[in-house]
Kinemage of the C-alpha trace (Angstrom):
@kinemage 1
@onewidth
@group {chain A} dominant
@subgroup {mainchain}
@vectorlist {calphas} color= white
{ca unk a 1} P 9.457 16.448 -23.535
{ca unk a 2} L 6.279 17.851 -22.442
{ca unk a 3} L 4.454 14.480 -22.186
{ca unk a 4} L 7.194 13.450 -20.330
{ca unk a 5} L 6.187 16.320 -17.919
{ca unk a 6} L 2.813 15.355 -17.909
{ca unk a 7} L 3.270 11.761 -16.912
{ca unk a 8} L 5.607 12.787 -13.880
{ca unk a 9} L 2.589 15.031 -12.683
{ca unk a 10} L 0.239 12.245 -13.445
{ca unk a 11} L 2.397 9.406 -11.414
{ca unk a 12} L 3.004 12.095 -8.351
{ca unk a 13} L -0.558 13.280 -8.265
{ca unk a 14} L -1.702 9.083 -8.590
{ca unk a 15} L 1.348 8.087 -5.616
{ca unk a 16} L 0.860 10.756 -3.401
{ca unk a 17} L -2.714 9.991 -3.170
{ca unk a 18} L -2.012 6.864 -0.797
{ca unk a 19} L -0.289 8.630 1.541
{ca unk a 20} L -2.689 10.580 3.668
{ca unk a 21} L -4.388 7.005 4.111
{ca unk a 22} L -1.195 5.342 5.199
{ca unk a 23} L -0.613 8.256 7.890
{ca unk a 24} L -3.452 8.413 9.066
{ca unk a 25} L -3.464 3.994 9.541
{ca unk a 26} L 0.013 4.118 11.576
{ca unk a 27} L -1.310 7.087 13.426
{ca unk a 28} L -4.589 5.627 14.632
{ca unk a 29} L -3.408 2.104 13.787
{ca unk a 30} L -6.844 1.587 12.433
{ca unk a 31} L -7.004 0.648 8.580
{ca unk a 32} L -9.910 -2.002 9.123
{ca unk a 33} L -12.263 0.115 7.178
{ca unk a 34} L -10.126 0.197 3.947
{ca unk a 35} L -11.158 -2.961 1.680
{ca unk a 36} L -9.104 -5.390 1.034
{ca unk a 37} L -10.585 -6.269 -2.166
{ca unk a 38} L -9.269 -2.659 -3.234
{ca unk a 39} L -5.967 -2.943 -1.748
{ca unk a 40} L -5.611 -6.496 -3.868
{ca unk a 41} L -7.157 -4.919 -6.475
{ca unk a 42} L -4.487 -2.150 -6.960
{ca unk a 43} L -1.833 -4.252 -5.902
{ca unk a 44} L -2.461 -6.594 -9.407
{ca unk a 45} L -3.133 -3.295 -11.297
{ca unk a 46} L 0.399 -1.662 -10.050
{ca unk a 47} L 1.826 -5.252 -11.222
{ca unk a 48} L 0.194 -4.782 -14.716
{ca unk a 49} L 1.196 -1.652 -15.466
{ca unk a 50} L 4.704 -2.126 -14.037
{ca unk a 51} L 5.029 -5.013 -16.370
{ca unk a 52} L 3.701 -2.330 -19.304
{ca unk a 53} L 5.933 -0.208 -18.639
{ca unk a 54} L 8.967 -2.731 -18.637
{ca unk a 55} L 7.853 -3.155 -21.883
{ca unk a 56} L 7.472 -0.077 -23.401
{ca unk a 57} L 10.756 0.766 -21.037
{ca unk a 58} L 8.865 3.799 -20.073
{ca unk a 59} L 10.216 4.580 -16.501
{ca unk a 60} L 7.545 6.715 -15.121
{ca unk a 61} L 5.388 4.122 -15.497
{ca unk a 62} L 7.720 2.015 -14.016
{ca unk a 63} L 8.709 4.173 -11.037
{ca unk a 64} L 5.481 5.018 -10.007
{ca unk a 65} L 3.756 1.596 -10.382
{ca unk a 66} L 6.313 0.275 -8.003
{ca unk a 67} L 6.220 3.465 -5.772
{ca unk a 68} L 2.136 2.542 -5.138
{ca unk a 69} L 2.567 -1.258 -4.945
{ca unk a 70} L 5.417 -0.706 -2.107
{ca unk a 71} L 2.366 1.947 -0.310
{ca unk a 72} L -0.718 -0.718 -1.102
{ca unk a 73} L 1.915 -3.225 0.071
{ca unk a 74} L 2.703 -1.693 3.234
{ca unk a 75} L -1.382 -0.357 4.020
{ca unk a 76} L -2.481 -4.061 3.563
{ca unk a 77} L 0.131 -5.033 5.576
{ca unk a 78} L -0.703 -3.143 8.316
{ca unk a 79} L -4.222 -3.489 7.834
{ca unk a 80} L -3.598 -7.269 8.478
{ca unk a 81} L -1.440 -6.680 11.446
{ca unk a 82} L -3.510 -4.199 13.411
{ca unk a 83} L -5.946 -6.422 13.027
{ca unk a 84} L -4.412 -9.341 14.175
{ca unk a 85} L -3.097 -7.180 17.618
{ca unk a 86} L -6.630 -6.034 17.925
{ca unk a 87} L -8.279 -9.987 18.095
{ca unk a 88} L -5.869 -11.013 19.987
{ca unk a 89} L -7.428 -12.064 23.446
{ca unk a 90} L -5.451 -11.667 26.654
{ca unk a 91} L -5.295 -14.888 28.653
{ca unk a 92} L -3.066 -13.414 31.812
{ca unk a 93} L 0.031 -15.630 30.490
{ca unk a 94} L 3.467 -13.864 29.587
{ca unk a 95} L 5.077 -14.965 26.632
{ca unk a 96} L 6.515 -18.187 28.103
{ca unk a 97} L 2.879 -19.213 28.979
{ca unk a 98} L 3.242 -18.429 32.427
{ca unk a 99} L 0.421 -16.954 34.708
């Protein structure tokens, strides 16, 4: 029971550590200076330990794995799409093409 406790503090603590940076991205809709290479990074090691977990059937590990991939998701998401808005170059034409 207590290591149960212990992994439940571990898995909040680990989660809730993505969420300043995903507040402050929508706020400022600036994430360009996160890496993508860590993003991807986490993303395959969220995937690896949710597949541990599955087999163990340990579901902290579970939970929490796919708690972060949903938030490393979502951050390179938006990383990609503020982006994106930000290069895009306006040309005086509506969205019909029209000037």
């Amino acid at each position: 029971m207590w290591w149960n406790v212990v992994g439940m503090l571990a898995a909040t603590c680990g989660s809730a550590g993505l969420i300043p940076q995903l507040v402050r991205g929508v706020k400022t809709r600036r994430l360009d200076d996160v890496s993508p290479w860590l993003l991807i990074l986490l993303l395959v090691a969220c995937a690896l330990w949710f597949l541990y977990g599955t087999h163990k059937w340990d579901k902290i590990i579970m939970g929490a794995n796919a708690f972060v991939f949903v938030l490393v998701s979502t951050i390179l998401f938006l990383r990609t799409y503020y982006i994106r808005q930000r290069n895009k170059v306006y040309d005086g034409r509506d969205e019909k093409g029209y000037r």
